[in-house]
C-alpha positions as MATLAB code, in Angstrom:
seq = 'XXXXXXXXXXXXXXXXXXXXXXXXXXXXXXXXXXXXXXXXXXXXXXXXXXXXXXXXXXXXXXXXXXXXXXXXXXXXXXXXXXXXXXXXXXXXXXXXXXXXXXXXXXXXXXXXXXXXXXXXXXXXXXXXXXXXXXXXXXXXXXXXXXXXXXXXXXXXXXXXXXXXXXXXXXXXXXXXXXXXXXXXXXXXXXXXXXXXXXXXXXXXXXXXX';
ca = [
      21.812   30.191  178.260;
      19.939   27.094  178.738;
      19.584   25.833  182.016;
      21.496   23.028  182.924;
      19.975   19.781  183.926;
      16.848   19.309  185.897;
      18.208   21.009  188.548;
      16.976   24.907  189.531;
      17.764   27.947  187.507;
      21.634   28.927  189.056;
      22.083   32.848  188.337;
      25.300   34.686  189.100;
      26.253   38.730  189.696;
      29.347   40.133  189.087;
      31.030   43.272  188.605;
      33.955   45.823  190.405;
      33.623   46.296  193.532;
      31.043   49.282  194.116;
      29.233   48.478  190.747;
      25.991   47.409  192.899;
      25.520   44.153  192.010;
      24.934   43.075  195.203;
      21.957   45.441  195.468;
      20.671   43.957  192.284;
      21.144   40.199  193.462;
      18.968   41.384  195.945;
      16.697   43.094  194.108;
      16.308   40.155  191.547;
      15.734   37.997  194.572;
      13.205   40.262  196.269;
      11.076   39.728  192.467;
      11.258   35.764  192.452;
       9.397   33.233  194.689;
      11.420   29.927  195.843;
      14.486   31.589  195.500;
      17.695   31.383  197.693;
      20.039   34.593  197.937;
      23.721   34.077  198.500;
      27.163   34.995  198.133;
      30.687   34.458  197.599;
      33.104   34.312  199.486;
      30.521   32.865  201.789;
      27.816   31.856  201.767;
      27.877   28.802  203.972;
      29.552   28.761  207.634;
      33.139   27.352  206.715;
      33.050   29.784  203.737;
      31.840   32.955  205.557;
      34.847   32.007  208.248;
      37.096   32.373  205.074;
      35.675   35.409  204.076;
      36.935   37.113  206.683;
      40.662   35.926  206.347;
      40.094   37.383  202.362;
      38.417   40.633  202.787;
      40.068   42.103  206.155;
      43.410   43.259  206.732;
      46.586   44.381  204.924;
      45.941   44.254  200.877;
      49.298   42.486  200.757;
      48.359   39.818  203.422;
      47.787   36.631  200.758;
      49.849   36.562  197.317;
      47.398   35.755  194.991;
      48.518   31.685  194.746;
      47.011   31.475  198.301;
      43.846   33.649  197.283;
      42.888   31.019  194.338;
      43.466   28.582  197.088;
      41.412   30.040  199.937;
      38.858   31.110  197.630;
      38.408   28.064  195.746;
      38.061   26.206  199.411;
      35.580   28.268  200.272;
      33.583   27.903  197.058;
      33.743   24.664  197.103;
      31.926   24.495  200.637;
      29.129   26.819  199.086;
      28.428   24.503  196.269;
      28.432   21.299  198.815;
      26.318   23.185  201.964;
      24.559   25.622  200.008;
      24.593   25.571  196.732;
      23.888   22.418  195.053;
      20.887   20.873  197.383;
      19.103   24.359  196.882;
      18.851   23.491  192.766;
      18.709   19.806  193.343;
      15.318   20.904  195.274;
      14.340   23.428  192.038;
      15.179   26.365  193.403;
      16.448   29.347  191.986;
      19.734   30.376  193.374;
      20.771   33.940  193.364;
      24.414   34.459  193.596;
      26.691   37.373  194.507;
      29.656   36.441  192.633;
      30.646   33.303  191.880;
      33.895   31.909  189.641;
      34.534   34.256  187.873;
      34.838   36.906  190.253;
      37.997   34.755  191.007;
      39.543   34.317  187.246;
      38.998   38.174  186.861;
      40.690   38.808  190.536;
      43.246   36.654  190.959;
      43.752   34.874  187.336;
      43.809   38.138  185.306;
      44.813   40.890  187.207;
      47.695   39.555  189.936;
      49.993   37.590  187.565;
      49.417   35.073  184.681;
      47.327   32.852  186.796;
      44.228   31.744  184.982;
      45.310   28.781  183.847;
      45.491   28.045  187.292;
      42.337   29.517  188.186;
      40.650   26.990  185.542;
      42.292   24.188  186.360;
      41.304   24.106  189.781;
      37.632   25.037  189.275;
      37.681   21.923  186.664;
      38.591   19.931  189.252;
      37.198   21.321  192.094;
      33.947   22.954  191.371;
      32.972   21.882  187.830;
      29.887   23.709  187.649;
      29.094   27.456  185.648;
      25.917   29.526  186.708;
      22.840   29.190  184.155;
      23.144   33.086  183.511;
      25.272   35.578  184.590;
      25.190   39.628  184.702;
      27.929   41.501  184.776;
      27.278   45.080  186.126;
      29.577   47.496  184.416;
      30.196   51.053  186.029;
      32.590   53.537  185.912;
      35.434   52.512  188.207;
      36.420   55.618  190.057;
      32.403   56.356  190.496;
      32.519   52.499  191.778;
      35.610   52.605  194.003;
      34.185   55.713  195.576;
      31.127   53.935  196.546;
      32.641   50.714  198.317;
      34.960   52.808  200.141;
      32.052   54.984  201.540;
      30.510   51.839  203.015;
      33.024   51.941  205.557;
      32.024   47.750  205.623;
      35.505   46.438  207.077;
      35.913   44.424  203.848;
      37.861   47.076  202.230;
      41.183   44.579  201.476;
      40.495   44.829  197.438;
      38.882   48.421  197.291;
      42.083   49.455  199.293;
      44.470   48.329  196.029;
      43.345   51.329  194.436;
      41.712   53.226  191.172;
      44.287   51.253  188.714;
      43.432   47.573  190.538;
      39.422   48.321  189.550;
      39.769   49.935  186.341;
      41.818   46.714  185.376;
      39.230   44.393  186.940;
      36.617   46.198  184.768;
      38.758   44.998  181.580;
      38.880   41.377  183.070;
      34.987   41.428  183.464;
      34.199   42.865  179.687;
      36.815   40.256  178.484;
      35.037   37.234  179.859;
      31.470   38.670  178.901;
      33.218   38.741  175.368;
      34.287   36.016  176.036;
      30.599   34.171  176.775;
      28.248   35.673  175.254;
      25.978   32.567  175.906;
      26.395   33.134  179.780;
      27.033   36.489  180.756;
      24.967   39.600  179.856;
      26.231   42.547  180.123;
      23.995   45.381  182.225;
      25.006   49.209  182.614;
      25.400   50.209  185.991;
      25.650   53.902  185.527;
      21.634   54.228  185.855;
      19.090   54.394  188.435;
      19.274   51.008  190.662;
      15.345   50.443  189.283;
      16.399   50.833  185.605;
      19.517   48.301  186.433;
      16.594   46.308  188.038;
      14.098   46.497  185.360;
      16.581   45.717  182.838;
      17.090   42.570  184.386;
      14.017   41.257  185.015;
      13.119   41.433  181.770;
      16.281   38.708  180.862;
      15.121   35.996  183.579;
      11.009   36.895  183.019;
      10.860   34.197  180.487;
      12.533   31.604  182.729;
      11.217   32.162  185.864;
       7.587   33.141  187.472;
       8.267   36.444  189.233;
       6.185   36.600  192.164;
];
């Protein structure tokens, strides 16, 4: 998990939706000084504009061809705005979700598409965060929670228990997967354990404030 470059530490969060690893971006954030939080899809204002046309509305709304397409736009308008002069200034940039959030989503769970998912982050993105947690919980505990937030960005929650349990399979796959990257945290503890936990992984690369 050595950092790339000279550039600042990148860090990414992933997980189901409802596993709470936006509240432990934050968290991780609120521990670090020079630190910029963010998150995908958004994260910059052409990206956020996108977010909306991929979280809102009917779950059927975009086949999942023109999700990897939307999604990879607006990633790669993060990384340009947002993104990339944050570590080129030596910053550490907190990330909820990032790629791989979009080869679990769309490559692994709505058709054979990761190939496609790959390709186009090769080409289009070309960059992996530094370290990566993946927050695993229980799905229907998970699902439960994102649908109480009531947040308007329900489109994914709304495909159902079956849609996250597979998603939770896609996301222990790829920490399998990169075990050099990705760390896996349980998420079926107190938000402060969660939190503890992983401090301790970035304490030695970081100075916590």
């Amino acid at each position: 998990m050595a950092r790339g470059g000279p550039s600042g530490l990148f860090i990414s969060f992933e997980g189901i939706d409802g596993s709470g690893k936006s509240t432990q971006s934050r968290l991780l954030a609120e521990r670090l000084s020079d630190v910029l939080h963010t998150r995908e899809p958004g994260g910059s204002a052409g990206a956020e504009e996108i977010r909306t046309l991929l979280l809102t509305g009917d779950p059927d709304r975009w086949s999942a061809e023109t999700e990897i397409l939307l999604f990879t736009a607006a990633r790669r308008d993060h990384l340009e705005k947002t993104i990339q002069p944050a570590l080129q200034a030596g910053r550490t940039v907190i990330c909820d979700r990032f790629a791989d959030s979009t080869r679990v989503y769309q490559g692994a769970t709505r058709g054979d598409l990761r190939a496609t998912v790959d390709t186009l982050h090769d080409v289009m993105i070309g960059r992996e965060p530094d370290v990566t947690f993946i927050i695993d919980m229980d799905p229907e505990t998970a699902l439960a929670r994102g649908l109480a937030r009531q947040s308007g960005e329900d489109r994914f929650e709304d495909m159902g228990l079956a849609f996250q349990e597979t998603l939770r399979h896609g996301f222990l796959a790829l920490a399998k997967a990169n075990p050099d990257r990705c760390i896996l945290i349980d998420g079926n503890r107190e938000p402060a354990a969660i939190a503890a936990e992983i401090a301790a992984h970035v304490a030695d690369r970081v100075a916590l404030a």
